[in-house]
TIVEX-541698 format. One line per 10 residues: their letters; for each residue x, z, y of C-alpha. Coordinates in Angstrom, 2 decimals. Layout:
// residues N
a	X/Z/Y ~ ...
END
This chain:
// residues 474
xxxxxxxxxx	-36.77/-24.83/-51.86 ~ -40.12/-26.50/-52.86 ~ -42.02/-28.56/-49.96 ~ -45.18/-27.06/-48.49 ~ -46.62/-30.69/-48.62 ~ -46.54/-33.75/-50.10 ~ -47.78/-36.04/-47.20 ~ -49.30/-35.34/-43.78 ~ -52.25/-37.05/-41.93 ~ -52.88/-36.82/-37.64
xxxxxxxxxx	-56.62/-36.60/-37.68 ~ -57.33/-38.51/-33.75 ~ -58.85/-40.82/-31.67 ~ -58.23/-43.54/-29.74 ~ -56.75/-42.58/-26.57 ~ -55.77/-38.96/-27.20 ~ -52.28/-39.22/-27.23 ~ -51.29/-40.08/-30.76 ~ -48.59/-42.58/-29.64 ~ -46.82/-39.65/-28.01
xxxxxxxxxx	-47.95/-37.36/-30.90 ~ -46.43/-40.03/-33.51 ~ -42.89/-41.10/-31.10 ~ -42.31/-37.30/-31.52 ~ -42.95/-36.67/-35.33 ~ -40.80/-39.87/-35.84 ~ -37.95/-38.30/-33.59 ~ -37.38/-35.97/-36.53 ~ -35.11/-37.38/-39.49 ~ -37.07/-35.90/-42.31
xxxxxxxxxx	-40.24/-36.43/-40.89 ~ -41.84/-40.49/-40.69 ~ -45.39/-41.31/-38.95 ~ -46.97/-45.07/-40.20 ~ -49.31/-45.50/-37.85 ~ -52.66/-46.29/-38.60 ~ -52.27/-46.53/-42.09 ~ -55.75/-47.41/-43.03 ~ -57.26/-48.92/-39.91 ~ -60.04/-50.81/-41.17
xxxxxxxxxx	-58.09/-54.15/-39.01 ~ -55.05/-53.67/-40.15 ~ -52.35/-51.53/-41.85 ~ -49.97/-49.46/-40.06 ~ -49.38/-51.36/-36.62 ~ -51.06/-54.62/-35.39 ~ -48.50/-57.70/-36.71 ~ -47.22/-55.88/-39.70 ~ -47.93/-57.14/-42.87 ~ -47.35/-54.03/-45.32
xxxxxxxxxx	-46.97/-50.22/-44.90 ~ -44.29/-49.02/-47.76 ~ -44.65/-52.50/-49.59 ~ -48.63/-52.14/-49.56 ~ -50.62/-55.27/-48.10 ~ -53.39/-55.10/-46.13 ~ -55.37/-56.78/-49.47 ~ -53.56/-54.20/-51.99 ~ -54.56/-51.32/-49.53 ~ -58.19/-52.82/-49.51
xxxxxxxxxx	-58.57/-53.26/-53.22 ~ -57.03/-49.90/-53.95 ~ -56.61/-47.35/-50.80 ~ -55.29/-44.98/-53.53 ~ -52.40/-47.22/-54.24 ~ -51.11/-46.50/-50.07 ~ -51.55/-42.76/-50.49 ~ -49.29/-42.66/-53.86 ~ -47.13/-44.63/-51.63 ~ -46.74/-42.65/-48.53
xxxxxxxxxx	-46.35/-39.27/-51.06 ~ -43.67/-41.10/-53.08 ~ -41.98/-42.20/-49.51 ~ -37.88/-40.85/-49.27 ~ -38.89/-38.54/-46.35 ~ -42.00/-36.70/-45.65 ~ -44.22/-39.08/-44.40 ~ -47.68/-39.01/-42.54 ~ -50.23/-41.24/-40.99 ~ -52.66/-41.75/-37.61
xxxxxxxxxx	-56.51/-41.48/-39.15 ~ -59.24/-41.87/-36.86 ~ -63.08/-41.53/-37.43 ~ -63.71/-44.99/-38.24 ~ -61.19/-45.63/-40.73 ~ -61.18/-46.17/-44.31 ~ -63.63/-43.60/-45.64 ~ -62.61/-43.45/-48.97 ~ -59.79/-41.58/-48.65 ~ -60.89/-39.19/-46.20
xxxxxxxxxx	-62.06/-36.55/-49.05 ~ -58.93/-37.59/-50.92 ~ -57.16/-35.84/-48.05 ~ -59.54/-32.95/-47.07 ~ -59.33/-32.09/-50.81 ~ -55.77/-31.88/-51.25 ~ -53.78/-28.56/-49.97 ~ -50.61/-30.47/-50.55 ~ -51.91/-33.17/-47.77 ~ -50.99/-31.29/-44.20
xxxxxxxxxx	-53.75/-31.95/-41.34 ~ -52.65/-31.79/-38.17 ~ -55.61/-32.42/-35.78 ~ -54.88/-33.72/-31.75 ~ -57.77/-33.27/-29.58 ~ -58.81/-34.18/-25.90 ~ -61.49/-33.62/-23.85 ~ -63.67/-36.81/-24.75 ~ -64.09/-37.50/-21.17 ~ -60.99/-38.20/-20.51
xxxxxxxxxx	-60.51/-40.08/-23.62 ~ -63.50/-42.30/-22.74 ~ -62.44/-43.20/-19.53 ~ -59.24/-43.44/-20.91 ~ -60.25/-46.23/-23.17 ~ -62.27/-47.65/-20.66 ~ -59.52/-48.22/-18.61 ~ -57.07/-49.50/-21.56 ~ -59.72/-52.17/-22.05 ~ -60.29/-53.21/-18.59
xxxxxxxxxx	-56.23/-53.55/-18.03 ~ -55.14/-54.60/-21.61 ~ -52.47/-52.13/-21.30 ~ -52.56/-49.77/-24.33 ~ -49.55/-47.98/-24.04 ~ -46.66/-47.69/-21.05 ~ -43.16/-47.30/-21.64 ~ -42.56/-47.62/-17.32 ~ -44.33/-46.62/-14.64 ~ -43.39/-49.51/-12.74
xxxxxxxxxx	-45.41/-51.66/-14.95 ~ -48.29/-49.75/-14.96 ~ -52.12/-51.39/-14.40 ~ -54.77/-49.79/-12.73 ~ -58.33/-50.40/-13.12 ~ -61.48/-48.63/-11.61 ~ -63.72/-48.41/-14.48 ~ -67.72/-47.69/-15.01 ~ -69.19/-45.16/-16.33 ~ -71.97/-45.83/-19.12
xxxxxxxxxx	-74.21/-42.61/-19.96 ~ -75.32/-44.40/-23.13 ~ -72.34/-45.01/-24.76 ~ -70.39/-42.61/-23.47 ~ -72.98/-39.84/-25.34 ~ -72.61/-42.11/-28.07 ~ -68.89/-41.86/-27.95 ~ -69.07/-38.18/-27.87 ~ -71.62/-37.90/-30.74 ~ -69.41/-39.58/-33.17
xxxxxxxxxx	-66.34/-37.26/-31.98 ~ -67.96/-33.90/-32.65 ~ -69.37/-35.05/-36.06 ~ -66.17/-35.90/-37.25 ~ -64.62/-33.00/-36.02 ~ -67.50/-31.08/-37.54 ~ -67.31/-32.17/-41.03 ~ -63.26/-31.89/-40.88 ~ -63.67/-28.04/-39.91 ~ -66.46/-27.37/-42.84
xxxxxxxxxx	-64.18/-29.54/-44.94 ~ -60.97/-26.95/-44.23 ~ -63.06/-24.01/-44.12 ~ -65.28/-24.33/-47.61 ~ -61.32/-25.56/-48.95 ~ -59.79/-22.48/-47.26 ~ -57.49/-24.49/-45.59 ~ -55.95/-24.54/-42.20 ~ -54.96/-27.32/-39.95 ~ -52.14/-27.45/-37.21
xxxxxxxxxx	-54.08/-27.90/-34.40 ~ -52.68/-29.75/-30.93 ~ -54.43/-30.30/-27.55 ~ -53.75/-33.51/-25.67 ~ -52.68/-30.97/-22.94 ~ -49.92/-28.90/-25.33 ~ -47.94/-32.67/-26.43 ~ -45.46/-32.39/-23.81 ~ -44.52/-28.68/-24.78 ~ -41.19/-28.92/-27.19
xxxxxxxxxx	-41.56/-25.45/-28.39 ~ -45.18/-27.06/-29.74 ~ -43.78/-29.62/-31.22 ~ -41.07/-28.22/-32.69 ~ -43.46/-25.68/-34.34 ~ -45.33/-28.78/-35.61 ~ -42.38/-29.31/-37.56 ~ -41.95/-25.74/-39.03 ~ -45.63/-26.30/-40.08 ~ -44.50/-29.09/-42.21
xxxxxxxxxx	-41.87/-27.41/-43.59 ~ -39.31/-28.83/-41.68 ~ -36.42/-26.77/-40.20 ~ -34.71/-29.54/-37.85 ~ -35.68/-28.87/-33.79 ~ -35.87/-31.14/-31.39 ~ -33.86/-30.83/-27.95 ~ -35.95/-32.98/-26.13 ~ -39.28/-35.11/-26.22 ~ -39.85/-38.84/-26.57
xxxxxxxxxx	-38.46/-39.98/-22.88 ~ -40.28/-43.89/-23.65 ~ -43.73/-43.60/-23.74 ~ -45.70/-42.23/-19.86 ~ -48.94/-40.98/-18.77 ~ -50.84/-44.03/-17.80 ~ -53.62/-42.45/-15.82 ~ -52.83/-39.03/-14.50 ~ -55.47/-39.33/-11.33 ~ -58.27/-37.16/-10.96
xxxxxxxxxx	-61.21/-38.62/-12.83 ~ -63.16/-39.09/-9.40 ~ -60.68/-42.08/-8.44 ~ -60.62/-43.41/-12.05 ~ -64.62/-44.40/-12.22 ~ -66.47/-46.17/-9.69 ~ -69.35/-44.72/-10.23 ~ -68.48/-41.28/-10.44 ~ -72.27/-39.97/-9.26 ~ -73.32/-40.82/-12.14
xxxxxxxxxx	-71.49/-39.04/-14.42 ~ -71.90/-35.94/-12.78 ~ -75.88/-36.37/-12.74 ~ -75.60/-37.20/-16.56 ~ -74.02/-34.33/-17.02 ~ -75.84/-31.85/-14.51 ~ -76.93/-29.62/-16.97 ~ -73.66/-29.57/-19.04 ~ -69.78/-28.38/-17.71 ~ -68.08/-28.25/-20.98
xxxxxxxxxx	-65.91/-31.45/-19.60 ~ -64.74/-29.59/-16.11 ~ -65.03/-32.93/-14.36 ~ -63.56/-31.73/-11.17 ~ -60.59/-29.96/-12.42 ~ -57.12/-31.49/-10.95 ~ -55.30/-32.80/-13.77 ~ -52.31/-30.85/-14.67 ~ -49.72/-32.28/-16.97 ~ -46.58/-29.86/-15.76
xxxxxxxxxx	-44.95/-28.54/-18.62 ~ -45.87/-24.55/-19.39 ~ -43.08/-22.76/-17.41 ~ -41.53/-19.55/-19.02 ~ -41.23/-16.49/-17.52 ~ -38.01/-16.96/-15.69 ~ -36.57/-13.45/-15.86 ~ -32.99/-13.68/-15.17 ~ -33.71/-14.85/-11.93 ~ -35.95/-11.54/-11.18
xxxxxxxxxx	-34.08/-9.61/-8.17 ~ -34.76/-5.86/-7.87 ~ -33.29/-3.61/-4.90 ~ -30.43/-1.34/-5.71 ~ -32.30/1.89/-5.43 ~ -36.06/1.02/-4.14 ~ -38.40/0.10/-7.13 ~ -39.41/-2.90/-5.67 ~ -38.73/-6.12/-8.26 ~ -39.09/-9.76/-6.39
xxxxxxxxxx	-39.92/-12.92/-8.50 ~ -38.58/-16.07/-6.78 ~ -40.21/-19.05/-6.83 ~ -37.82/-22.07/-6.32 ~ -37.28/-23.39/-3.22 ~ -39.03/-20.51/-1.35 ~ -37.89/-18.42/1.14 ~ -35.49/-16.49/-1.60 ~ -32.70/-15.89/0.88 ~ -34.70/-14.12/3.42
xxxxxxxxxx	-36.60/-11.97/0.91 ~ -33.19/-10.84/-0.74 ~ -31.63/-10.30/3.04 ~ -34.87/-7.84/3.44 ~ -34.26/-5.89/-0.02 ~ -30.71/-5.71/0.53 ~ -31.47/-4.30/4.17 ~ -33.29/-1.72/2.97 ~ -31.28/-0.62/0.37 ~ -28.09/-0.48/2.77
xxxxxxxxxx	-26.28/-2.67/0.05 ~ -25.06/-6.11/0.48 ~ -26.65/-9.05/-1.16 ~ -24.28/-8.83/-4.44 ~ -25.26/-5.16/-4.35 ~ -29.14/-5.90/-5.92 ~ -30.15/-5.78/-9.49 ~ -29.92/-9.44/-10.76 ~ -29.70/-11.78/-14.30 ~ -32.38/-9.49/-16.28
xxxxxxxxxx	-33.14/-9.84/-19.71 ~ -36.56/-8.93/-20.93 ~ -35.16/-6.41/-22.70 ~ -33.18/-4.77/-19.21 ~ -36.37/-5.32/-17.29 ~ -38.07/-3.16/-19.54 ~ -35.58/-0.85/-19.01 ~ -35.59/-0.82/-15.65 ~ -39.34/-0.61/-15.39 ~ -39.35/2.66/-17.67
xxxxxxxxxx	-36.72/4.23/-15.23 ~ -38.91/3.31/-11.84 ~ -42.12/4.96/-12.07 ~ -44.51/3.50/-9.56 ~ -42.22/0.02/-8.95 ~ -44.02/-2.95/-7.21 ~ -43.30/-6.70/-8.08 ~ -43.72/-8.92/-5.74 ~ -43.64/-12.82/-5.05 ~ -43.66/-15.00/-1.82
xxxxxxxxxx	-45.42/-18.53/-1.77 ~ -44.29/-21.23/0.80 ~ -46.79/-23.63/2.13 ~ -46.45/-26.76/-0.25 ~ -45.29/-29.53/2.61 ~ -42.21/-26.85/2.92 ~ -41.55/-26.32/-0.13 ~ -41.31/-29.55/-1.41 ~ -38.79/-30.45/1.69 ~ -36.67/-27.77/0.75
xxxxxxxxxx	-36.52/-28.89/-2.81 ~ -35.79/-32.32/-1.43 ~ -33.10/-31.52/0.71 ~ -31.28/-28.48/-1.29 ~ -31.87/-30.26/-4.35 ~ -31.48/-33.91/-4.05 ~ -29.76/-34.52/0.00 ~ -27.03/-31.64/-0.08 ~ -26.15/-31.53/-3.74 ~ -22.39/-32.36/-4.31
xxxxxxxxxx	-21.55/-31.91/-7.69 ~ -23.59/-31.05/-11.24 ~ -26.91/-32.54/-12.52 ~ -28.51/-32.72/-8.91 ~ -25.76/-35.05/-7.90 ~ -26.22/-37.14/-11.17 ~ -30.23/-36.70/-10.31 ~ -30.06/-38.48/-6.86 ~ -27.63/-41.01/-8.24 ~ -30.43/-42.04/-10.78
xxxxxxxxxx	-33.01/-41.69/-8.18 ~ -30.77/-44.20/-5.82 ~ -29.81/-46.53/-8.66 ~ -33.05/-46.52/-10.55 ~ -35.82/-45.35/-8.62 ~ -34.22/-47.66/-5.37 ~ -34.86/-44.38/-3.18 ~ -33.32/-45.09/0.23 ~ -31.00/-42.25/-0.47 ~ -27.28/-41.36/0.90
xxxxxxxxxx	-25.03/-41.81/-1.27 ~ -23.35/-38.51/-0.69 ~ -25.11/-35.42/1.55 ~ -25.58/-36.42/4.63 ~ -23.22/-36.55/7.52 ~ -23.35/-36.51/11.67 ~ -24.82/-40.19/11.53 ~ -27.68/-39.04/9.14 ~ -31.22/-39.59/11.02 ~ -34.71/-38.67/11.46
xxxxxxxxxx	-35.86/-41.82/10.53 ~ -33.68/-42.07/7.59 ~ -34.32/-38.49/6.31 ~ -38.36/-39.37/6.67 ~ -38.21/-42.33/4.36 ~ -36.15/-40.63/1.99 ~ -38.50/-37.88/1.72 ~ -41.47/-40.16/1.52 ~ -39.82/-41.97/-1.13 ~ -39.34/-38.49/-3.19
xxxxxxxxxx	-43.18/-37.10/-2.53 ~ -43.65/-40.68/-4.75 ~ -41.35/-39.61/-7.14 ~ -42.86/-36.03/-7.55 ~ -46.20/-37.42/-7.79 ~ -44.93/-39.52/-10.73 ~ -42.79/-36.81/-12.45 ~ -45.01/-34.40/-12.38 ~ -47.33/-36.71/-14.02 ~ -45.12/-37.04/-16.60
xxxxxxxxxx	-44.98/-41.11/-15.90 ~ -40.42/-40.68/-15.30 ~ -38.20/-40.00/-17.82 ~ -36.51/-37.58/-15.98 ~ -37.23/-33.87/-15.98 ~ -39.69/-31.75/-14.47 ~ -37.71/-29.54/-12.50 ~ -38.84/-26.18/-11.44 ~ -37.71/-26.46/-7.66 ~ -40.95/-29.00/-7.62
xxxxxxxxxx	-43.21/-27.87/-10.37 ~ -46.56/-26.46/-8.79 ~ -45.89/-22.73/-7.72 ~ -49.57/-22.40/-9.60 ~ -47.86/-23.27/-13.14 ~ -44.45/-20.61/-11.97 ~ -46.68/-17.87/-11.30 ~ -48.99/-18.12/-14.88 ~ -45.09/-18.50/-16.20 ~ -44.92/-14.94/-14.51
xxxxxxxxxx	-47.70/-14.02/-16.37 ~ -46.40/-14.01/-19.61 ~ -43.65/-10.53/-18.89 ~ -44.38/-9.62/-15.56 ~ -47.54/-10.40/-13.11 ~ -46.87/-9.71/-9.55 ~ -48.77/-6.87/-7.54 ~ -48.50/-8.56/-4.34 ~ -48.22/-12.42/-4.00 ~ -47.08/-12.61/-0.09
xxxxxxxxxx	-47.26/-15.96/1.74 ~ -43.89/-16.81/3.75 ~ -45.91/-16.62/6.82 ~ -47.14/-13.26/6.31 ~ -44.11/-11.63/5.05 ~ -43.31/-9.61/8.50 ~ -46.55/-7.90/7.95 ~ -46.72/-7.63/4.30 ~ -43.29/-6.59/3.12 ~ -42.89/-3.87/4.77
xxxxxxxxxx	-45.94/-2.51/4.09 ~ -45.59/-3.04/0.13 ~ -42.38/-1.24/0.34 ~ -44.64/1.73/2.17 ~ -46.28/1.87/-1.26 ~ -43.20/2.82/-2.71 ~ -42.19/5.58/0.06 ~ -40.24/3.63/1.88 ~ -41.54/3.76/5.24 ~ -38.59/3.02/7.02
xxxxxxxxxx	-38.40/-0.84/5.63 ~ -37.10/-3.32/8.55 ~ -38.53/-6.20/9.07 ~ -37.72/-9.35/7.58 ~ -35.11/-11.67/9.44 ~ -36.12/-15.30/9.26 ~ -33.28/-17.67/8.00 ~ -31.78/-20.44/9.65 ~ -32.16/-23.29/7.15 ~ -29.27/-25.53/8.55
xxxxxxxxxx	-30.79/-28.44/7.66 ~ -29.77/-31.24/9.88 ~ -33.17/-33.04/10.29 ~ -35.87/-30.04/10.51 ~ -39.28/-30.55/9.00 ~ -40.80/-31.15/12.52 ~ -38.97/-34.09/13.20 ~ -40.51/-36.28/10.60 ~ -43.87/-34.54/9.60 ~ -47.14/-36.11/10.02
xxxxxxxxxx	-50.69/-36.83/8.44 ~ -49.23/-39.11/6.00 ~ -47.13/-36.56/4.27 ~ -49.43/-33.85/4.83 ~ -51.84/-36.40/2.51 ~ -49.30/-37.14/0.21 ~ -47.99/-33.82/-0.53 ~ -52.21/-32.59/-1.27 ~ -52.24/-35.41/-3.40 ~ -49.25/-33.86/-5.38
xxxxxxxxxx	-49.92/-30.08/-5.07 ~ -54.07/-30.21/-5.36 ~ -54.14/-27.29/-7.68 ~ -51.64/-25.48/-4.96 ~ -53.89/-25.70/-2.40 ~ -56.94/-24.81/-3.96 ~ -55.64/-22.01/-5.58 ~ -53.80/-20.22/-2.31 ~ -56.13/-21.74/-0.03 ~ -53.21/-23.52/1.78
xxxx	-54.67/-25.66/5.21 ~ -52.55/-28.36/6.76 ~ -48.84/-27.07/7.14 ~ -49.50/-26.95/11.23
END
């Protein structure tokens, strides 16, 4: 089968994610990234003295003779090119169909302060969070405008260049390089049919703060910018991975159309106690482990079904994952999880769930110690997974969104009102009332919650808050 391409080239910038971008083409074993291949300072990587046998003097003579190289290379290979590098190959590429442009962009905000920050700290890339360097940086309107000139030329002539070509490019937001199903498409693009399980675990997020607490003069930058919002300057940063729609864990009553859509680590017990109520069935009795294809089904045969979803306050949610997740878990990959968290992370952690010696005190440092592992997970700064029992319940429900958006989204605080009166939609009118659930937990949430949780856990689920309108959890 004949190759779509001969070569590839990452059209980026500095501080836009191309390490990640590059880690992950090179985790591929038919595909090979060189760097910065024709960075006017040096050739490939700083220290190196040749890319595929060509010096940094060969490459300058003749920037031909690297191309011919990198086409003739064992593997499909590819390069980093950024707006400021060697300009005479730059048509060479834009010319060729058999060259494959992939172009990563990011807001240039971000990437400004970005770089900013990488120069104030000398820290250019980090492989662990623990070693991380922060730096409050300042914001110059000059150069910054500057900065973002020379961005959207370049990304103006590569767009007329493709489109008076008729080509296309494989184009990759700074926000879409921790999706796998995006980067395995990358791949496809190239012609490449291996997949890959799992991302680059080495390289983290070094600044995942809002921009506010990353510039010291952050006034300024919104008065320089008054009249322009194209950057979103006061979004929360989101960098949890884009969660599917979750449908085998979709519960629907055994003769009511009503169709529930847990979030993890909310109040999923009670809800499936009320539906099961209702029904006169016992738990095992409702509708469970749907496919897309039986929830279409099941849709067609209820006429007038509701779906429905229940949101827990943030600070509760979070403590459940903590405890059901990380505390009580006695076998499989939540045991292995709080072993690494223990062992790795130093979390002051039991090593097995916790017995009749287990304390308030102890349970409130351990859950301290979590909130600042959540923070950093869901930053994407561990190399551990993002798990969905933690992930904002923001990023679940747009996962929702994709199959099946709820008509109701109920807090847990409302549901005595609320439930029943969705199933009265539905003609049931003789719903009971939701029983709450005793959680069994043997240090309750009340016994070690205070401002400084309350802080943290805002810190961790901004967009949460915002979004529902959440207050303090008392």
């Amino acid at each position: 089968m004949t190759k779509p391409f001969d070569y590839f080239v990452v059209f980026a910038e500095m501080r836009t994610g191309s390490n990640f971008l590059e880690a992950n083409i090179n985790g591929f074993e038919g595909l090979s990234c060189l760097g910065e291949a024709f960075n006017p300072h040096f050739i490939g990587y700083p220290n190196k003295d040749d890319c595929l046998g060509v010096t940094l003097e060969q490459r300058t003579a003749d920037p031909q003779a690297l191309i011919d190289a990198v086409k003739s290379n064992d593997v499909l290979s590819g390069f980093r090119y950024f707006h400021d590098h060697e300009p005479r190959v730059l048509n060479t590429m834009l010319d060729d169909p058999r060259c494959a442009k992939i172009i990563l962009t990011r807001n240039p905000l971000d990437s400004y302060v970005s770089w900013k920050i990488a120069q104030a700290t000398g820290q250019w890339k980090l492989t662990d969070v623990r070693r991380r360097r922060d730096s409050k940086v300042k914001f110059d309107g000059v150069e910054f405008r500057r900065h973002v000139e020379e961005l959207q030329d370049f990304q103006v002539s590569l767009m007329r260049a493709l489109q008076v070509s008729g080509q296309t490019a494989f184009y990759i937001a700074y926000e879409d390089l921790h999706d796998l199903q995006v980067m395995n498409g990358l791949a496809r693009f190239l012609g490449h049919d291996e997949e890959l399980e799992e991302l680059n675990q080495k390289l983290k997020r070094q600044n995942p703060s809002p921009l506010s607490e990353k510039v010291s003069n952050f006034g300024e930058v919104t008065l320089a910018l008054a009249d322009l919002d194209r950057f979103n300057l006061n979004r929360t940063p989101n960098f949890e991975p884009r969660h599917g729609a979750a449908v085998p864990s979709y519960v629907a009553c055994a003769a009511s159309p009503l169709l529930f859509l847990p979030l993890r680590s909310g109040p999923t017990e009670a809800v499936t106690k009320w539906m099961a109520k209702m029904d006169r069935v016992g738990n095992d009795g409702l509708i469970r482990k749907f496919s897309q294809k039986s929830l279409r089904q099941w849709k067609k045969a209820h006429k007038g079904h509701r779906s429905f979803t229940v949101i827990r306050h943030p600070v509760a949610r979070v403590h459940a994952a903590f405890y059901d997740c990380i505390l009580a878990a006695e076998q499989g990959p939540y045991k292995k999880l709080r072993n690494t968290l223990r062992r790795v992370y130093k979390m002051p952690l039991p090593k097995d769930p916790p017995g009749a010696e287990y304390t308030a005190e102890a349970h409130r440092a351990g859950f301290v110690a979590f909130l600042g592992f959540v923070k950093a997970n869901l930053a994407g700064q561990t190399s551990l997974r993002q798990d969905s029992h933690w992930l904002s319940q923001t990023t679940a429900l747009q996962g929702f969104g994709d199959l099946a958006l709820p008509d109701m989204i109920v807090r847990e605080d409302e549901m005595m009102s609320y439930l029943p009166a969705l199933a009265m939609q539905v003609g049931r009118m003789d719903a009971p009332d939701p029983v709450t659930v005793d959680t069994g937990y043997p240090v309750a949430l009340e016994e070690i919650y205070d401002q400084e949780i309350e802080k943290l856990c805002q810190d961790i689920y901004k967009r949460d808050y915002i979004a529902f309108g959440f207050d303090s959890w008392t």
